[in-house]
N, C-alpha and C positions, 0 to 999 in steps of 0.2 A: 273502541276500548272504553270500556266504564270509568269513570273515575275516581272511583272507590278500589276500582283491581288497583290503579297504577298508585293509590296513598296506603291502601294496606289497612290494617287498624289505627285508626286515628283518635280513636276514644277516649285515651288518656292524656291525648299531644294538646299544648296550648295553642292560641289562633298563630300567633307567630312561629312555633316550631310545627304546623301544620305547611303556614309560609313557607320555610328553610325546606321542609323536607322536600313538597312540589316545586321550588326552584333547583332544589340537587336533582330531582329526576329530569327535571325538563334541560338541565343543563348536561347531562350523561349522554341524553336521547340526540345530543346535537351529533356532527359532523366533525372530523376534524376540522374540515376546513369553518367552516361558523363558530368552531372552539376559539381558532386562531383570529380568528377576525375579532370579537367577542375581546381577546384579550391584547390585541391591539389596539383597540380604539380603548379601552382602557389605558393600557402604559401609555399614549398621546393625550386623553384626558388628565393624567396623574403629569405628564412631562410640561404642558401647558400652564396649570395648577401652579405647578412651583415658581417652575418662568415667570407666571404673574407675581409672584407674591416673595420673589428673591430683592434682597436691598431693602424690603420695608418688615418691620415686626407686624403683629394682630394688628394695631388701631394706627397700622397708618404711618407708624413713626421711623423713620431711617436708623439703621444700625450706626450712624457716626452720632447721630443725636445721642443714641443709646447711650452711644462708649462713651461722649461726654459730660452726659447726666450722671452717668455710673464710676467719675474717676471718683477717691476719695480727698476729699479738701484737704488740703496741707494748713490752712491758714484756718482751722479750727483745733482746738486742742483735746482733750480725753473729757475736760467739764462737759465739751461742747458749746464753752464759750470762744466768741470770734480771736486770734489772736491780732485780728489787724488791724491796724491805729492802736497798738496797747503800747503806753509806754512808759511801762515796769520795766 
């Protein structure tokens, strides 16, 4: 089979939706069974993925750190000055 029969007119498509289109055909042409496999080993990469990266944010930093960077100071007032050792 040509490769031209199985993209069709491609003349107006960019290199990337030329991409998209021969991955939707080549992925049609599968098998059930390499459909499923295909999107098994997908949901264990994506279940993996997460596993690694539950308990820490982006750069590493634990969500308790988080919550305690992110409480709001009680002992700062609306100025923004410190209220503590003030003894007004």
């Amino acid at each position: 089979m040509c490769e031209e029969e199985v993209l069709g007119d491609v003349t107006n498509l960019s290199a990337a939706e030329v991409r998209r289109k021969r991955e939707r055909e080549r992925y049609a042409s599968l098998s059930a069974d390499e459909k499923e496999a295909r999107l098994q080993k997908n949901r264990d990469y994506r279940r993996r993925k997460r596993e690694a990266t539950t308990g820490t944010l982006s750069r590493g930093v634990s969500r308790e750190t988080t919550r305690i960077l992110s409480k709001p100071r009680t002992d700062i007032d609306n100025t923004g000055k410190s209220t503590k050792n003030n003894t007004n």
